[in-house]
C-alpha positions as CSV (number, residue, x, y, z in Angstrom):
1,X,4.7,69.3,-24.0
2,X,7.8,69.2,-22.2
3,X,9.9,67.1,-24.4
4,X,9.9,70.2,-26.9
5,X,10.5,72.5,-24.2
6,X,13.9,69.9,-23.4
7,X,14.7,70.2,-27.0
8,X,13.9,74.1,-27.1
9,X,16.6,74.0,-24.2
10,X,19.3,71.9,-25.8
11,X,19.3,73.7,-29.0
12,X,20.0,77.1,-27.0
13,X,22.6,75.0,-24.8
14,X,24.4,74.5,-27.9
15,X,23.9,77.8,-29.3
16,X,25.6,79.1,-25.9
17,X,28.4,76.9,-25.9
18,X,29.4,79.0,-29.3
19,X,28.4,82.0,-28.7
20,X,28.8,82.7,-25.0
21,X,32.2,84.6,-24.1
22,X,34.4,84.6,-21.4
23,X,35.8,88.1,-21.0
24,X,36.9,88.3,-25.4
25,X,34.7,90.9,-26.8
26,X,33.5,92.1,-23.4
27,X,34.0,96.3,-24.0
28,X,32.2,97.4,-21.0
29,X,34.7,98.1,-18.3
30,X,32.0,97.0,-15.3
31,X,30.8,93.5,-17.5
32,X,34.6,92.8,-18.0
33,X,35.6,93.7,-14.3
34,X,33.2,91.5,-12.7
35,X,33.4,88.5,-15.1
36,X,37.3,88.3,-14.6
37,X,37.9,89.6,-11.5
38,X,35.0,89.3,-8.8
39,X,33.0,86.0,-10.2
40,X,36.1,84.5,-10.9
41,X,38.2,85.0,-7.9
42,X,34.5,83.9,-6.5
43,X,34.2,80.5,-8.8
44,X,37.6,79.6,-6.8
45,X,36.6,79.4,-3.6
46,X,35.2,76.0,-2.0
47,X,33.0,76.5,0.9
48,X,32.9,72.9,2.4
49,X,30.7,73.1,4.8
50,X,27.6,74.0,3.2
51,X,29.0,71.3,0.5
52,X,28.7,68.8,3.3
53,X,25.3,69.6,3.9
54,X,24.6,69.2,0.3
55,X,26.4,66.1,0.5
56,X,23.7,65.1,3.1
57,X,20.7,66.3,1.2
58,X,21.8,64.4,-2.0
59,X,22.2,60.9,0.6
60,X,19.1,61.0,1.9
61,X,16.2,58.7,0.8
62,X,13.6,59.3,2.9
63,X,10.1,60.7,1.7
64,X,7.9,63.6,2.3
65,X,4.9,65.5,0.8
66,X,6.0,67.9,-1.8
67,X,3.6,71.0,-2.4
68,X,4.8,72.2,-5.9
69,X,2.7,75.9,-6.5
70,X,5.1,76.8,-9.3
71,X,3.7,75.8,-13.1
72,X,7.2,74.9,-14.9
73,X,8.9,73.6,-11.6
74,X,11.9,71.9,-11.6
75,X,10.8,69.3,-8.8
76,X,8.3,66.4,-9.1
77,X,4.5,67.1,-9.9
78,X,3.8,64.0,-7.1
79,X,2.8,64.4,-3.9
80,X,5.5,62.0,-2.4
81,X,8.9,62.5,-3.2
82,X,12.3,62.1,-2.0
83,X,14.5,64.1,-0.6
84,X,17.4,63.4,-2.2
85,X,15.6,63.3,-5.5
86,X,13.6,67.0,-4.8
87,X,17.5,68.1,-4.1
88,X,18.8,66.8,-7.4
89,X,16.5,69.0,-9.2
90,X,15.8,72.2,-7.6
91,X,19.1,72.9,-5.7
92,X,21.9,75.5,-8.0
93,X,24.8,73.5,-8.6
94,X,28.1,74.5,-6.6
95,X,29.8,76.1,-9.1
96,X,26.4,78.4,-9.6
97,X,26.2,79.0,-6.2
98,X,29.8,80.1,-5.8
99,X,29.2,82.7,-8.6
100,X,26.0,84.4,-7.3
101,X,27.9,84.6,-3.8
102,X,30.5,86.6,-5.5
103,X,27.9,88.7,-7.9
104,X,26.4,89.5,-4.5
105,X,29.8,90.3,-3.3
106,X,30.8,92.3,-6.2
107,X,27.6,94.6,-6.0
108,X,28.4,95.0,-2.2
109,X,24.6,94.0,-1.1
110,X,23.2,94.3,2.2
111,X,19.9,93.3,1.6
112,X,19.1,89.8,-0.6
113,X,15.5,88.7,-1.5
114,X,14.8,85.2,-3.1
115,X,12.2,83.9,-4.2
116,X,11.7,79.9,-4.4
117,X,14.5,78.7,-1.0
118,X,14.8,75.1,-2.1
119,X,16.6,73.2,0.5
120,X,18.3,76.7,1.5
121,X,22.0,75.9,0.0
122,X,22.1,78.7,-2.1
123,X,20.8,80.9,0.4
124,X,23.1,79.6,2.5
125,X,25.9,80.6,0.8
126,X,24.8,84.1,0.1
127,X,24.7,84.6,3.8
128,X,27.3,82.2,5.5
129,X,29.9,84.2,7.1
130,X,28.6,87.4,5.6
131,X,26.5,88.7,9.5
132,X,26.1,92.5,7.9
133,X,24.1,90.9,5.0
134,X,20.0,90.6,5.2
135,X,19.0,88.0,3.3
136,X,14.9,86.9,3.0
137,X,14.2,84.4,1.4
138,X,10.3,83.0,0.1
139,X,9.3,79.3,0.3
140,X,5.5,78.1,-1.0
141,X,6.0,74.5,0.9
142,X,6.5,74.3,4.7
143,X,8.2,70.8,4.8
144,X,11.3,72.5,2.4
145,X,11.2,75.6,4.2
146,X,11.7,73.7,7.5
147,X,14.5,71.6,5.8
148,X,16.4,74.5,4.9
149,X,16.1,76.0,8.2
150,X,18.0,72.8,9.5
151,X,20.5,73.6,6.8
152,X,20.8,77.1,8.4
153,X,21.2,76.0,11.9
154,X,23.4,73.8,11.2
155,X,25.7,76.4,10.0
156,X,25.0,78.9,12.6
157,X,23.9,80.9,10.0
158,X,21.3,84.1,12.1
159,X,20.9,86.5,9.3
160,X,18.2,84.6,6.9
161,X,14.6,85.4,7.5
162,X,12.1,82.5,5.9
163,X,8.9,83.0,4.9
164,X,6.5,80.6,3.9
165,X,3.5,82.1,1.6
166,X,2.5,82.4,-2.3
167,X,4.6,84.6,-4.2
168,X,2.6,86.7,-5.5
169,X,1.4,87.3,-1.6
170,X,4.6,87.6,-0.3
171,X,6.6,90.1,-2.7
172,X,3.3,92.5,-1.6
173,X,4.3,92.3,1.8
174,X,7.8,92.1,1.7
175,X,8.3,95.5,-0.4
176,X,5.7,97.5,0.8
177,X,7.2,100.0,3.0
178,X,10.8,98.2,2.7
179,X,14.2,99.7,1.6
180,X,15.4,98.6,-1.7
181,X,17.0,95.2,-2.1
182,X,20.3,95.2,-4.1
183,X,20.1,91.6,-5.2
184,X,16.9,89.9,-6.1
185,X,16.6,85.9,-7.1
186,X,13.7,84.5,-8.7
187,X,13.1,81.0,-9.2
188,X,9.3,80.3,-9.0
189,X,6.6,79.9,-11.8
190,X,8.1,79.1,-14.5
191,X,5.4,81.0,-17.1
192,X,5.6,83.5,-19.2
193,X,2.8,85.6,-17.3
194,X,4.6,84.6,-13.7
195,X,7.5,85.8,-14.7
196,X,6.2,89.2,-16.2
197,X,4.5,89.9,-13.1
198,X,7.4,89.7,-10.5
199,X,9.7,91.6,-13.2
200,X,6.8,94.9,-13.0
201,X,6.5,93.8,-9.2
202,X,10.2,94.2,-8.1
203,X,12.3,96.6,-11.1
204,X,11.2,99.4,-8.8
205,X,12.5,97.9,-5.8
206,X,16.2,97.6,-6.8
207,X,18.9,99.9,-4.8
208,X,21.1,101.7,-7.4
209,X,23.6,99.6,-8.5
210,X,21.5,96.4,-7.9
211,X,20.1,93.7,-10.2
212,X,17.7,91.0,-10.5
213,X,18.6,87.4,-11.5
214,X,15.9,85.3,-13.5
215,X,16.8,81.4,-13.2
216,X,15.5,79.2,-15.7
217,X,15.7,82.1,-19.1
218,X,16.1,79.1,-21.4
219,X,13.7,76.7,-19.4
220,X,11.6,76.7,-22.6
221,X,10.1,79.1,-25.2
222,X,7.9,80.6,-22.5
223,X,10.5,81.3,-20.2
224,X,12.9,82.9,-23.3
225,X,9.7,85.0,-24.2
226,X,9.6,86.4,-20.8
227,X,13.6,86.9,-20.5
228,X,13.5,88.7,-23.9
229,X,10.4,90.7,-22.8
230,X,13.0,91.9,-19.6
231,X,15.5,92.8,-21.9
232,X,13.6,94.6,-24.2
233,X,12.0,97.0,-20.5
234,X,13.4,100.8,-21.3
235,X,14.0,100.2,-17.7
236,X,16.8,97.9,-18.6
237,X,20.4,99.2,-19.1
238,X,22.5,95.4,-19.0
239,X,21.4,92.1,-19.3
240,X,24.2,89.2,-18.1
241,X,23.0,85.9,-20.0
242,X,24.3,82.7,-18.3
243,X,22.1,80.2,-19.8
244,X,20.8,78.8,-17.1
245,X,20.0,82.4,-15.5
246,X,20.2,86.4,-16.3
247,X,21.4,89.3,-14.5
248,X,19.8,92.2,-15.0
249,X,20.5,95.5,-14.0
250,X,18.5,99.0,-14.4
251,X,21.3,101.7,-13.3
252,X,21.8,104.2,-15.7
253,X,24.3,103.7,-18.8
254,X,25.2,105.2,-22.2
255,X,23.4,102.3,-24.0
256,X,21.2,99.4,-23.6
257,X,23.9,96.4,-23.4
258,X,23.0,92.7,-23.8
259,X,26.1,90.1,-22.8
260,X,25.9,86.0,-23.7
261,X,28.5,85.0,-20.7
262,X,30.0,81.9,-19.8
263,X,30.8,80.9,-16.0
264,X,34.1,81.4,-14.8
265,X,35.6,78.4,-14.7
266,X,35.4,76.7,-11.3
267,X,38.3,75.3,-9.4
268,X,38.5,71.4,-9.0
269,X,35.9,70.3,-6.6
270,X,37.5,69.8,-3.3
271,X,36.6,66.1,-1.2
272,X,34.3,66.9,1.4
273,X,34.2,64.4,4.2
């Protein structure tokens, strides 16, 4: 039931608010550099005008058919729903959205993949003003995919290529024969056996240097099964834990590392008109 998976979450919420750090205890030179230099610097910068667009998404009441193909999704199981209520759940806040711009940033990538595009906000901030930066994004329902195209456009943003198919389909079609992506987001079905399956699916198709970001890790005990399964790959050299996602990168190191991180902390929210 998901009332225990709710609780499951709060309890590990808590247990994050204690134990996650900020940069104190952080020995790895890399983990340390990027959590207070890169993600923070990034954490401080507003973009306002994807924020307006949010803004509009949030304001709008009208309805439309939802097609949810993702067990464990964030948005409504009914058919009708409203906009403004499908963007209250599924969209990354702005503060997380800041961060992953700079962790894409920091890692220098040129080539993005993401799998579940929302409304296209945080895919919009991943590419906006960033032209040299391929970013292709997945979508199971046409009607969001189409909204976040308007989000795009709006923005003048030409470097996003949308895709509308199954997961499972699409990561088949989009690797096979592809260079390596250096930054991979995954926010789709949320299962244990999902999950597995686009971690053995896409670990080999990470650029040196890369990682893959899991959102969701503490969604509920499936989800933490599947995170710890990640983290437990030989594969894996460093795991980033967030809370509400992990980083996880496969580039050789000395030793396995495993981090329980806090956000930066984001500057106050500008006033967008």
């Amino acid at each position: 039931m998901r009332w225990r998976d709710a609780f499951f979450e709060a309890i590990q919420w808590l247990r994050h608010q204690w134990q996650g750090r900020i940069r104190h205890g952080v020995h790895s030179p890399f983990v340390f550099d990027l959590q207070t230099g890169i993600l923070k610097d990034a954490a401080m910068v507003p973009l306002p005008e994807i924020e307006r667009l949010r803004r509009d998404l949030l304001a709008d009441n009208s309805k439309f058919d939802r097609l949810d193909f993702g067990a464990g999704s964030r948005s409504s199981s009914a058919t009708s729903t409203r906009v403004n209520d499908f963007a209250r759940k599924s969209l990354q806040s702005e503060h997380a959205a800041r961060v992953l711009r700079g962790l894409a940033d920091g890692i220098q990538a040129r080539r993005v993949l993401e799998l579940g595009t929302a409304f296209g906000i945080t895919t919009a901030y991943l590419a906006y003003e960033r032209p040299q930066r391929y970013v292709c994004t997945i979508e199971g329902d046409p009607l969001v995919a189409k909204k976040a195209n308007e989000v795009w456009n709006n923005l003048g943003i030409a470097s996003i290529e949308s895709l509308v198919a199954n997961f499972d389909d699409a990561i088949v079609d989009v690797i096979k024969g592809q260079p390596l992506f250096d930054l991979i987001l995954v926010d789709g079905n949320h299962t244990y056996e999902a999950t597995c399956r686009y971690w053995q699916s896409l670990k080999t198709h990470i650029s040196a240097g890369g990682c893959i970001v899991f959102d969701d890790i503490y969604w509920s005990r499936e989800m933490n099964d599947a995170w710890q399964f990640i983290q437990n790959d030989r594969d894996v050299s460093l795991t980033l834990d967030y809370f509400h996602w992990g980083v996880v990168f496969t580039f050789p190191r000395p030793q396995k590392e495993h981090y329980r991180l806090k956000l930066p902390t984001m500057a106050p929210r500008t006033r967008y008109y």
